[in-house]
C-alpha positions as CSV (number, residue, x, y, z in Angstrom):
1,X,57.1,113.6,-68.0
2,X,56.1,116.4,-70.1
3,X,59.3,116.8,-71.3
4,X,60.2,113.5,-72.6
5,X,56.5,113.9,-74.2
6,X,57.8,116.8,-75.8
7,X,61.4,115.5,-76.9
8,X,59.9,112.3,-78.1
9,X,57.2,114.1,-80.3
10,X,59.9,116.1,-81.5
11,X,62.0,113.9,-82.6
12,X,59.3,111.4,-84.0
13,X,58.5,114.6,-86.2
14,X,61.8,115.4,-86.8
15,X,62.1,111.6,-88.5
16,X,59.2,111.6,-90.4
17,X,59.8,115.2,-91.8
18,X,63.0,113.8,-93.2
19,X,62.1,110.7,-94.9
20,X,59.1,112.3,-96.6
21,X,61.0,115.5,-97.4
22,X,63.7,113.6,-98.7
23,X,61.3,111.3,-100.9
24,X,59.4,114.1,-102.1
25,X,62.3,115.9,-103.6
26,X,64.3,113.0,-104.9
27,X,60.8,112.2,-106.7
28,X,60.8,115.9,-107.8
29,X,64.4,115.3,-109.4
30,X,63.5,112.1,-110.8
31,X,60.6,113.0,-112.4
32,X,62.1,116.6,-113.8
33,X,65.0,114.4,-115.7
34,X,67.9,115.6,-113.4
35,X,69.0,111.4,-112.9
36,X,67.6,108.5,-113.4
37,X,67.2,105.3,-111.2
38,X,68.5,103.3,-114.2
39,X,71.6,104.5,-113.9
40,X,72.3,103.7,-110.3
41,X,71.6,105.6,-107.0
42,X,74.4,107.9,-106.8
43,X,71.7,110.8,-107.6
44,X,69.4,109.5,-104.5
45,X,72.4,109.4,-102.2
46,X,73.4,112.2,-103.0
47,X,69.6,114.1,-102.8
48,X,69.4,112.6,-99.5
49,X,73.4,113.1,-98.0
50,X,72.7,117.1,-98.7
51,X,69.0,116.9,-97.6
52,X,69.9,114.9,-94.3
53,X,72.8,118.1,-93.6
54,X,70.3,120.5,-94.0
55,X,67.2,119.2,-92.1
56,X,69.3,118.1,-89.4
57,X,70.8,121.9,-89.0
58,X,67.3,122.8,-89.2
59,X,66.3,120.3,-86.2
60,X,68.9,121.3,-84.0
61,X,68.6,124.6,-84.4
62,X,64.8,124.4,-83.7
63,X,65.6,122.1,-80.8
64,X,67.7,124.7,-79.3
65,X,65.2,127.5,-79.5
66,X,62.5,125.3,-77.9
67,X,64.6,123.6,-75.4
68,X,66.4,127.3,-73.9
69,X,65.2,127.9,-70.6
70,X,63.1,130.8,-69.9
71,X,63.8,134.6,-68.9
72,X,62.9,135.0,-65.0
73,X,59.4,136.4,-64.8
74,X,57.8,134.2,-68.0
């Protein structure tokens, strides 16, 4: 049970690390002048396409490092 705990806190982290991430920087890029909302979303879609690759490396990389089984004698 513990490890579906684990898996399922992960990924609820995983989730919310994304969408606020991805908010917070397509603010950051609204606000600095780099597109404008006015103009259609192609900016946001774009902010979060590249932000949703690189977070998602980020999780499964992570993943794998916490999910590798142990050296005998740990």
């Amino acid at each position: 049970m513990t490890g579906n705990l684990q898996a399922i806190g992960f990924l609820f982290t995983w989730v919310l690390g994304w969408g606020i991430g991805g908010s917070l920087i397509d603010a950051g890029l609204i606000q600095a002048g780099v597109y404008s909302l006015e103009k259609g979303q192609l900016g946001t879609a774009a902010t979060f396409t590249l932000w949703t690759l690189l977070w998602g490396a980020g999780g499964i990389g992570i993943y794998r490092r916490w999910t590798q089984p142990k050296p005998p004698g740990d």
